[in-house]
C-alpha positions in Angstrom: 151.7 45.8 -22.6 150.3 45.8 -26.1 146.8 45.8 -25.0 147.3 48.5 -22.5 148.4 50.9 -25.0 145.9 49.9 -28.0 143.5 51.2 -24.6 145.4 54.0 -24.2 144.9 54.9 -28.2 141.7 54.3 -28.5 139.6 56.9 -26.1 135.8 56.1 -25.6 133.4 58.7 -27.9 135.8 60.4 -30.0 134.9 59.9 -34.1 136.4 57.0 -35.9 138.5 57.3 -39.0 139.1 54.2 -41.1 141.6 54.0 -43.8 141.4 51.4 -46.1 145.1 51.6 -48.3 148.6 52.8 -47.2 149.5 54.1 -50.6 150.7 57.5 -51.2 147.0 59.0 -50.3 146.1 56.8 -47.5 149.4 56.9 -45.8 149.3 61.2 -46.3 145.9 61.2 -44.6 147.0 58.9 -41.7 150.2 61.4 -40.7 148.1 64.5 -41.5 145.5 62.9 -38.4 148.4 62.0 -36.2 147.0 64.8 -33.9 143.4 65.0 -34.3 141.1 63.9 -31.7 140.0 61.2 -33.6 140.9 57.1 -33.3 142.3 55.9 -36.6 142.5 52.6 -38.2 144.5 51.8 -41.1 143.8 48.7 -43.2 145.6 47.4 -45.8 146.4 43.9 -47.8 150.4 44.3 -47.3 152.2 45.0 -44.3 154.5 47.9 -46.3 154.1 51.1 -47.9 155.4 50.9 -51.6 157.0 53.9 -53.4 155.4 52.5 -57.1 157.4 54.9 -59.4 160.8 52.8 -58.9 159.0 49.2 -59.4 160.4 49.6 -62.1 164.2 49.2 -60.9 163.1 46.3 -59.1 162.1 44.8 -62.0 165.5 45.2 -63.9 167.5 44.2 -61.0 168.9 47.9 -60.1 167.2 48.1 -56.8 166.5 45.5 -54.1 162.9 45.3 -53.1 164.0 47.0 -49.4 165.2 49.9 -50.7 161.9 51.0 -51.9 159.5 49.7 -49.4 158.7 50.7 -45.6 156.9 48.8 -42.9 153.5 50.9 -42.6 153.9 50.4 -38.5 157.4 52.0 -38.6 156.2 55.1 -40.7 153.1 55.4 -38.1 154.7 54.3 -35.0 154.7 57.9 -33.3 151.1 58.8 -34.7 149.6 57.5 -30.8 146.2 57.5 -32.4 146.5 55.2 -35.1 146.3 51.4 -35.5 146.9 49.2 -38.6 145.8 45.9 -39.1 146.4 43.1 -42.1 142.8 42.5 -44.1 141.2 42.3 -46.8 138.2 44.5 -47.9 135.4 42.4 -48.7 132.4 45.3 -49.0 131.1 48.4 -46.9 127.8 49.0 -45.5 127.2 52.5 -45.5 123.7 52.7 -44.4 125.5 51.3 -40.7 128.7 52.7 -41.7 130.8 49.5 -41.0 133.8 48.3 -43.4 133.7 44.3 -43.9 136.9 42.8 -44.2 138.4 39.2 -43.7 139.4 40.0 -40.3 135.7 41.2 -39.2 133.7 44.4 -39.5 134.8 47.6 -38.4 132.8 50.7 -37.8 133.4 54.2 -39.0 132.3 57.4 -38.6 134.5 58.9 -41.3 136.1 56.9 -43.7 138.8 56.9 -46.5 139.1 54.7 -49.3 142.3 54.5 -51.1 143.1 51.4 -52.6 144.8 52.5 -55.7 144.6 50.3 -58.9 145.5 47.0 -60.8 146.7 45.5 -63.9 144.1 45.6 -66.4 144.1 43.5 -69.7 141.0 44.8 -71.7 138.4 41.7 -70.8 141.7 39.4 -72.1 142.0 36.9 -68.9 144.5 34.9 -69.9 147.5 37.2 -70.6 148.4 38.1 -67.7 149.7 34.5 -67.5 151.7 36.0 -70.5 152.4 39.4 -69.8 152.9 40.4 -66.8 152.3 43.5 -65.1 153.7 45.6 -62.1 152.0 47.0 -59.3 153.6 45.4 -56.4 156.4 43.8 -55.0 155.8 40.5 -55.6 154.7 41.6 -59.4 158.2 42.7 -59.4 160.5 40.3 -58.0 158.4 37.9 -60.3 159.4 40.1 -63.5 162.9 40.3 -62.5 163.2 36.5 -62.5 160.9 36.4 -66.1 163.6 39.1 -67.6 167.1 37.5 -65.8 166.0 34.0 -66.5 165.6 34.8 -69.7 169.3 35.7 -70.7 169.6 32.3 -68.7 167.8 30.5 -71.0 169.3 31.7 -74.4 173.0 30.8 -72.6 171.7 26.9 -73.0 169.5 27.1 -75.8 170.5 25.9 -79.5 171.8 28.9 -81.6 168.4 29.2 -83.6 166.5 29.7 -80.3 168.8 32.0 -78.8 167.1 35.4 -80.4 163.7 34.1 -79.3 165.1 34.7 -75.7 167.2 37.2 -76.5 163.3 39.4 -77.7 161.4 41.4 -75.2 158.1 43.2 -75.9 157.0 46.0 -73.8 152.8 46.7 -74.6 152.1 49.6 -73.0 154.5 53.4 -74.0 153.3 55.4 -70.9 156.0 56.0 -68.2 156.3 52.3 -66.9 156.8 50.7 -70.5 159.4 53.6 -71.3 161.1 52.5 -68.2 161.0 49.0 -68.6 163.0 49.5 -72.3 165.4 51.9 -71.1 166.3 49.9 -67.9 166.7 46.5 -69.9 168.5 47.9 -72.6 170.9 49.3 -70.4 171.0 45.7 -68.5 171.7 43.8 -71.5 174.5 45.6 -73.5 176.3 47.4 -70.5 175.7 45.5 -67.0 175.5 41.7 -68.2 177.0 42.2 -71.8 180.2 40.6 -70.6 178.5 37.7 -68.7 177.7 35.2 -70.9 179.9 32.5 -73.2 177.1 30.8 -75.9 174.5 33.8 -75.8 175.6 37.6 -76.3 172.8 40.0 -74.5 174.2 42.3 -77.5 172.2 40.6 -79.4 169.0 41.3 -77.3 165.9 42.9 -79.5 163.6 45.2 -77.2 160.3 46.3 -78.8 158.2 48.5 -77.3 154.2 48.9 -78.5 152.2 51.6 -78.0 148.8 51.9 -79.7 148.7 55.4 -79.5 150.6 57.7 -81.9 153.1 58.8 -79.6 154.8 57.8 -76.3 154.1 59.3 -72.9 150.9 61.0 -73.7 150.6 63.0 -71.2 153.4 64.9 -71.4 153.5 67.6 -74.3 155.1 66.7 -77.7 158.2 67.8 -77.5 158.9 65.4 -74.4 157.7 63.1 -76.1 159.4 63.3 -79.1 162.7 63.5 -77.1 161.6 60.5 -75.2 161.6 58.6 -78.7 164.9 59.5 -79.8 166.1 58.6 -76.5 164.8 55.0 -76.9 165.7 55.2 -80.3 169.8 55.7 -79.3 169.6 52.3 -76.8 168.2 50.7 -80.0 164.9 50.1 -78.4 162.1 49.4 -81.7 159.2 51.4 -81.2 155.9 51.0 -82.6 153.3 53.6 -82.4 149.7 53.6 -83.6 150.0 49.1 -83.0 147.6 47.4 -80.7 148.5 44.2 -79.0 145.7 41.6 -80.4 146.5 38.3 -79.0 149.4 37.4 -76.8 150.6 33.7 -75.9 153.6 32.4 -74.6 155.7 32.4 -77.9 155.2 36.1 -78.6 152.9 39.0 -79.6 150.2 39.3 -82.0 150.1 43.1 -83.5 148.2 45.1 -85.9 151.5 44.7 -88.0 152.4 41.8 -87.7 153.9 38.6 -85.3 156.7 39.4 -82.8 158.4 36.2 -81.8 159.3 36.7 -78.2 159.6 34.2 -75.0 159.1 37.7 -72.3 156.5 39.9 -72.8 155.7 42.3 -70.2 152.8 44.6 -69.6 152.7 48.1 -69.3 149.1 49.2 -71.0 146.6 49.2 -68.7 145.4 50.2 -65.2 141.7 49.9 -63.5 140.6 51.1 -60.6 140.2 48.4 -57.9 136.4 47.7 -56.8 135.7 51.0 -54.7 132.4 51.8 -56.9 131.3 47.8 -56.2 131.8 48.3 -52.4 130.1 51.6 -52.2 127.3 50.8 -54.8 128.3 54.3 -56.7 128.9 55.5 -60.2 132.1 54.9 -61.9 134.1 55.8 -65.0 135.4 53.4 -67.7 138.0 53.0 -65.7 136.1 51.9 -62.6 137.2 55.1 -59.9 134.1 56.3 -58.3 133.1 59.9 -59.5 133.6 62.2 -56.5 132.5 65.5 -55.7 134.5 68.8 -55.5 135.0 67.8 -51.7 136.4 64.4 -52.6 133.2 62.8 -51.1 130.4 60.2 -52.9 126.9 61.6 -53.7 124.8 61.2 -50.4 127.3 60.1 -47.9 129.6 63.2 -47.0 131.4 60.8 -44.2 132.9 58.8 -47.6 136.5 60.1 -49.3 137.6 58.4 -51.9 141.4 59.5 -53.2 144.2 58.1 -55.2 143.9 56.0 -58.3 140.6 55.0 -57.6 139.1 58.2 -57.7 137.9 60.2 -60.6 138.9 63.8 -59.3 138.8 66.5 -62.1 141.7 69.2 -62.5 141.9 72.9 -63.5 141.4 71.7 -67.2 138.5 69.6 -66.6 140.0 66.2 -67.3 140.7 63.3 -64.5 144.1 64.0 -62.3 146.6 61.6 -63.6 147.0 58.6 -61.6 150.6 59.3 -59.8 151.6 60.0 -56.8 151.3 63.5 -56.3 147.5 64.3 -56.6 147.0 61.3 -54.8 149.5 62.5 -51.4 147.4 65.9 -51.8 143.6 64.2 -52.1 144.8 62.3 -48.6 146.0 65.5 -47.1 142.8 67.3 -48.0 140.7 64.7 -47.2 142.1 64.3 -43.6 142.2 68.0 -43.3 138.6 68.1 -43.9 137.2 65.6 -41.5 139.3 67.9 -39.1 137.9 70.8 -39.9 134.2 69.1 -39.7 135.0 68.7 -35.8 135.8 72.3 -35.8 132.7 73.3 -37.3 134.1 74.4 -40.4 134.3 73.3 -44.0 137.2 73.6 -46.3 136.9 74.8 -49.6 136.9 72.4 -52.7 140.1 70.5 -53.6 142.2 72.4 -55.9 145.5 70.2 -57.1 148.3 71.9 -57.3 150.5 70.5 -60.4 154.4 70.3 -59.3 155.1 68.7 -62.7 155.3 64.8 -63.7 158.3 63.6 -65.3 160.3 59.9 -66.5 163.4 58.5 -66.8 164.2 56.7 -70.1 168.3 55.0 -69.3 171.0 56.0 -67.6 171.5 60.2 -68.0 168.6 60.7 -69.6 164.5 61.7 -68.0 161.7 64.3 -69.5 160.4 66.6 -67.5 157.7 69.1 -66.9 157.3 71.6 -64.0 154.9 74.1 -64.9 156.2 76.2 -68.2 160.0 74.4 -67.6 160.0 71.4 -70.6 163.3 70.1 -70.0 165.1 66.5 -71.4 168.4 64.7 -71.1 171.0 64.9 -68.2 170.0 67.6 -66.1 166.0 66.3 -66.4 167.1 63.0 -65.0 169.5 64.3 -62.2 166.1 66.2 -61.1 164.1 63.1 -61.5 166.8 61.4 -59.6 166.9 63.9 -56.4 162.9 64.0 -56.3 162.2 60.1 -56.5 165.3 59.7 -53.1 163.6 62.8 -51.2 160.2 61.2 -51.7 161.4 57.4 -50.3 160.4 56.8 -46.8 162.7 56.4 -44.2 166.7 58.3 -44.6 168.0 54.5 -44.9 166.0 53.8 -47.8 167.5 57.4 -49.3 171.0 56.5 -48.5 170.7 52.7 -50.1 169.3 54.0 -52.8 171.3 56.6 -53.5 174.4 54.4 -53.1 172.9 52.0 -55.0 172.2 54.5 -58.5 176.0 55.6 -58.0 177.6 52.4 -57.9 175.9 51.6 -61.2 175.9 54.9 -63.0 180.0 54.1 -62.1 180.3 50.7 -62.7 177.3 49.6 -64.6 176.3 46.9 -62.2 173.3 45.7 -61.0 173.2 45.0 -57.2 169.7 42.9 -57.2 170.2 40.5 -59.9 168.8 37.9 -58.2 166.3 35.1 -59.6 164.1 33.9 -57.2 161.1 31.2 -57.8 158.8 29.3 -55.9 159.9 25.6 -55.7 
C-alpha cells in the first residue's frame, strides 16, 4: 500500500519541487503547493515542525516539548503531492540541479532552501560547552535540565557555594535573553520558591548582558525602555553596553568585571546555516545568501532561498528580521511564484508586509508593536498570548497550551519541570 500511493503522488513529467527545511517558510511553501501540478519533496533533519518563539517555555519548564512541536507528515498528510523524508544536506549541484543529502541525491527542477539558522559564538568554540544556546528541542530540554539542576545542586551544596548556583547569566538582551530572565525569575521566587529546605531560590541572582546600549533593539525606545523596567521589577540585573569576553564553566568574563556563575546561557548570536557554501553564492556577515527582489540567487532563477538564511531587504532598506513572520510570507511567495512560472506569468517582487513583532518579559507583562500601536504591560502580553496559540499547529497543541499558561498564571506552577539526562 505505501508504494502504491508514493506512485500515485508522484505523476511522470510534471516539475519537481524540493524543499529542504520545515520551518515556518518551508512548511508555508509546502501547504501553499498542496495543489499545484507539481511533485514535492520535503527534506528536513527532524521529523517535526517547531514553533521556535515558545523554546523559550520549554526551557523554563512551563511548556512540555509536545505542546509546541508537530509531526511534519501530520501537518502535510492531505497535501497528496507531497513527500517528506529524514536527511541531511550535504551540498547542491546546481549546474545538474540535484540536492546531495545523506540519504542520496535528489533532483529538482525548482527548489527551496529554508534551513533557518544556528547558535553562533563569534569564532569562540568552546562556549557553547558553557553557554548554551536554543534553537531546538533538544537545545531545550538540555537547558531545562542545566537551569532545574541547578536549584538541585545549591539544595546539597555547602552554604558558601549555594549563591554560585543560585547565579544565572543570560549574554544576549534581544527577545530570547529577555525571555529567558523573565521566565526564570518567575520560576525561582514564585513556582519553586517554596520547594527547597537548605537552598532558598529567593536568593537566586539573574544577570542579563547585553553589549548594546539598550535591550530589544529592534523595537523602538520606548518598548525598550518599558522592557527594562519590567526586568528591573523581577529584580533581574541588567547590563547594557558589556560584552561577554571569556566564558568557562565557573562564570562570565565581562568588560566590567567577573560574574561568578555555575549556568550561563546564550542568547547573543545567530548565523545563517551553510546555504551560501552549498550554493557557491555571496553572503552577508551573517552567512544568508543575498537574494534578489524575486527571492532567487544571481543566475539560477529555479533557486529560492527564504527564512533566516536569507538576506531579503524591507521597505526601509535594511535585512527582514529573522522571525517568523517574513519568513511564513518569503515561503508563500516563493511557492506562489514557481506556480505562476507554470502559468506563464511572473509575480511581482516580494513586498513584506509588517504585522508587528512583539515579546513577553514574565507573567502579565509583553511589548508590542503593530504598525503605529506601541503598546506594553498586560494587555501587550494578553495579545502576545492569543497570537503565539493561534499560530501553533494543530488545535491540540492550542488547547494544551492554552490550559497549560492558565493553570500557571493561576497557580504559579510549572507542568514540565522535568530533568532529563543522558546516562
Amino acid at each position: 500500500m505505501p508504494s502504491d500511493a508514493i506512485t500515485i503522488r508522484e505523476v511522470p513529467d510534471r516539475k519537481k519541487v524540493v524543499i529542504v527545511g520545515a520551518g515556518f517558510a518551508g512548511l508555508e511553501a509546502a501547504k501553499a503547493l498542496r495543489r499545484a501540478p507539481v511533485d514535492v519533496l520535503v527534506i528536513d533533519k527532524q521529523n517535526h515542525h517547531l514553533f521556535q518563539p515558545l523554546l523559550y517555555q520549554v526551557a523554563t519548564a512551563g511548556l512540555s516539548p509536545a505542546n509546541i512541536a508537530a509531526p511534519i507528515r501530520r501537518i502535510l498528510r492531505r497535501s497528496e503531492n507531497t513527500r517528506v523524508i529524514l536527511a541531511e544536506v550535504t551540498g547542491i549541484d546546481r549546474q545538474n540541479r540535484t540536492v546531495r543529502t545523506t540519504e542520496g541525491d535528489h533532483p529538482y527542477d525548482f527548489l527551496i532552501l529554508a534551513t533557518g539558522a544556528k547558535n553562533w559564538f563569534f569564532g569562540n568554540e568552546r562556549w557553547p560547552e558553557f553557554a548554551p544556546g536554543l534553537k531546538t528541542l533538544a537545545d531545550a530540554t538540555g537547558m531545562r535540565a542545566r537551569i532545574l539542576s541547578a536549584f538541585e545542586d545549591a539544595e546539597i551544596a555547602p552554604p558558601e557555594e549555594q549563591q554560585q548556583h543560585l547565579t544565572f547569566v543570560i549574554v544576549g538582551g534581544g527577545p530570547t535573553g529577555v525571555e529567558l530572565a523573565g521566565a526564570i525569575a518567575e520560576l525561582a521566587r514564585r513556582a519553586i520558591a517554596s520547594d527547597f529546605r537548605a537552598a532558598d531560590p529567593q536568593n537566586t541572582r539573574i544577570v542579563l548582558v547585553e553589549g548594546g546600549d539598550r535591550l530589544l533593539s529592534n523595537f523602538p525606545e520606548k518598548l525598550s525602555d518599558a522592557c527594562l523596567k519590567s526586568l528591573e521589577k523581577l529584580s533581574v540585573e541588567v547590563h547594557l553596553g558589556c560584552l561577554a569576553q571569556a566564558i568557562d564553566g565557573r562564570g562570565v568574563e565581562t568588560e566590567a568585571g567577573r560574574i561568578e556563575a555555575r549556568t550561563v546561557l546564550w542568547a547573543a548570536g545567530i548565523r545563517s546555516t551553510p546555504v551560501a557554501e552549498w550554493l557557491g553564492v555571496d553572503a552577508d556577515g551573517l552567512g544568508r545568501v543575498i537574494v534578489g527582489d524575486d527571492l532567487t540567487i544571481p543566475g539560477s532563477a529555479e533557486v529560492f532561498v527564504c527564512g533566516d538564511c536569507a538576506h531579503v531587504k524591507g521597505a526601509d532598506g535594511n535585512p527582514l528580521p529573522g522571525v517568523c513572520q517574513p519568513a511564513m510570507q518569503e515561503g508563500v511567495y516563493a511557492a506562489r511564484s514557481i506556480i505562476a512560472r507554470l502559468q506563464g506569468r511572473a509575480l511581482p517582487p516580494f513586498r513584506y508586509k509588517d504585522k508587528g513583532t512583539m515579546a513577553t518579559i514574565g507573567r502579565k507583562m509583553a511589548v508590542c508593536e503593530i504598525g503605529r500601536l506601541k503598546i506594553s504591560g498586560f494587555f501587550a502580553w494578553v495579545l502576545w498570548l492569543f497570537v503565539h496559540v493561534f499560530y501553533l499547529i494543530g488545535f491540540r497543541n492550542r488547547l494544551l497550551t492554552l490550559f497549560d499558561w492558565a493553570w500557571a498564571y493561576v497557580t504559579f506552577e510549572r507542568g514540565a519541570r522535568l530533568i532529563v539526562k543522558k546516562e
